[in-house]
FILUM-997703 format. One record per residue (C-alpha): residue number from 1; residue in three letters; x, y, z negated. Coordinates in nm, 3 decimals. Example, Ala and Ser with C-alpha at 12.3 -4.5 7.8 and 13.67 -1.06 7.14 Angstrom:
BEGIN
<1, "ALA", <1.230, -0.450, -0.780>>,
<2, "SER", <1.367, -0.106, -0.714>>,
END
This chain:
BEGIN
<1, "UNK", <-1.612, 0.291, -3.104>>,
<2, "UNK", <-1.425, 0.631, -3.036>>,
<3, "UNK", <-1.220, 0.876, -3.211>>,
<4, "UNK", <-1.414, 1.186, -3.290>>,
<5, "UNK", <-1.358, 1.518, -3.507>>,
<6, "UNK", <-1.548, 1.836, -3.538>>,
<7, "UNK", <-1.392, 2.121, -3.689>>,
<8, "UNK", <-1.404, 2.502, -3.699>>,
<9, "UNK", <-1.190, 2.798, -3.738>>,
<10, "UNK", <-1.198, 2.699, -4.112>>,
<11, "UNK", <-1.239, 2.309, -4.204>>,
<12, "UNK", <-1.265, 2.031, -4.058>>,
<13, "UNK", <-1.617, 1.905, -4.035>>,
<14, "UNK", <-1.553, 1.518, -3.948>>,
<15, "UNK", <-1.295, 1.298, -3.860>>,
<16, "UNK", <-1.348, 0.956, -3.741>>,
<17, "UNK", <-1.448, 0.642, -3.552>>,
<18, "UNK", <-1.817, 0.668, -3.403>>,
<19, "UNK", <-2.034, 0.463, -3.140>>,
<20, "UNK", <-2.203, 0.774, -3.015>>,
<21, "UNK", <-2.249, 1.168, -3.013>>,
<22, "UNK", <-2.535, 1.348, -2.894>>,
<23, "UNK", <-2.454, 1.757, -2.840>>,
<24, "UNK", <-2.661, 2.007, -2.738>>,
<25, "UNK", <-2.502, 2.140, -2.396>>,
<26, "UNK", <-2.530, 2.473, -2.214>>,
<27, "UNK", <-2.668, 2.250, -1.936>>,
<28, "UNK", <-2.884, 1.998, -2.134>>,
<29, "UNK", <-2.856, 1.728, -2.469>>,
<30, "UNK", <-2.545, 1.496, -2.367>>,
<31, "UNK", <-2.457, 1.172, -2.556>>,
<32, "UNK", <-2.093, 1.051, -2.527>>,
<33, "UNK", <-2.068, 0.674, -2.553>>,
<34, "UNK", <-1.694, 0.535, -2.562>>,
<35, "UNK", <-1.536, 0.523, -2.191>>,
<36, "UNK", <-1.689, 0.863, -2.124>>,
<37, "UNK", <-1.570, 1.024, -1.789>>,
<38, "UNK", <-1.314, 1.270, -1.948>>,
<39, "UNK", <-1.499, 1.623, -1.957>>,
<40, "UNK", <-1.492, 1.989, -2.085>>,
<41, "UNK", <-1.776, 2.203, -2.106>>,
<42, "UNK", <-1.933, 2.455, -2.392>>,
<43, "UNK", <-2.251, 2.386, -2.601>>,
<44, "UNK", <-2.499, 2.610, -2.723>>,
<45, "UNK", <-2.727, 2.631, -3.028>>,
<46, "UNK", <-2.899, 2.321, -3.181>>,
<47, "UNK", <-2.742, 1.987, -3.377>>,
<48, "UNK", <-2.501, 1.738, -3.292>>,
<49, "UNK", <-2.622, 1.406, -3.417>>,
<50, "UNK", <-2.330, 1.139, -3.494>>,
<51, "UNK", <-2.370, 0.757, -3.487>>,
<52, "UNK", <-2.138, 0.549, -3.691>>,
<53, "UNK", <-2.119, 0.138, -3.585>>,
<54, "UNK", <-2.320, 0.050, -3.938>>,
<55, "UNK", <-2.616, 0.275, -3.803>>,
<56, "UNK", <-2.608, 0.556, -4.008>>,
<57, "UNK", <-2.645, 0.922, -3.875>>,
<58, "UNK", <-2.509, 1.205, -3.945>>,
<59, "UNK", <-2.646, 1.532, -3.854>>,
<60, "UNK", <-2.445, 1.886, -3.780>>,
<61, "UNK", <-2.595, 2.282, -3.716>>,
<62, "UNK", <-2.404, 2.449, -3.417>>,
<63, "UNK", <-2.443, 2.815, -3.282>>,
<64, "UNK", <-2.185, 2.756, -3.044>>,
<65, "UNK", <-1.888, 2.559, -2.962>>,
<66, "UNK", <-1.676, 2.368, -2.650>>,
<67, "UNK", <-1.688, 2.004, -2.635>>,
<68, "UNK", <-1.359, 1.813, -2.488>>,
<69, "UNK", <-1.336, 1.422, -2.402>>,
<70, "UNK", <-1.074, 1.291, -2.282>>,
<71, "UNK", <-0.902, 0.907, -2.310>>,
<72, "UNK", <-0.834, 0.951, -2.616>>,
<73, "UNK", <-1.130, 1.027, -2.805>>,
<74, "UNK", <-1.344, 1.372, -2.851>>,
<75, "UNK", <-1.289, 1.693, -3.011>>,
<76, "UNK", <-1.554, 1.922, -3.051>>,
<77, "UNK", <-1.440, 2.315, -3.157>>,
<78, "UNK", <-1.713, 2.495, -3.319>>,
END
């Protein structure tokens, strides 16, 4: 499990602990598991899919946005 929040301009979208997000990056679909390498990079349009530790899913839209992970946890900035 990892820290993660999504949030725009306006609200935050989700805040919490997660075993997994998969993004939709300029560069191809990336999934961040917990120990990621830490990383920056941007994301383009499509969904980002997040996986809680009971199983569930949760799905969100994104036109665009920049994805940072770092020790600490991820941040995504839509």
């Amino acid at each position: 499990m990892f820290p993660l929040t999504i949030t725009t301009v306006t609200k935050q979208l989700f805040a919490g602990d997660v075993r997994s997000v998969t993004l939709p990056g300029v560069s191809g679909e990336l999934t961040i598991l917990k120990d990621h390498v830490p990383l920056i990079t941007t994301l383009k349009k499509g969904a980002i899919t997040v996986r809680s530790s009971g199983g569930g899913e949760e799905s969100y839209p994104v036109e665009r946005g920049i994805l940072e992970v770092s020790r600490s946890g991820a941040v995504v900035l839509l």
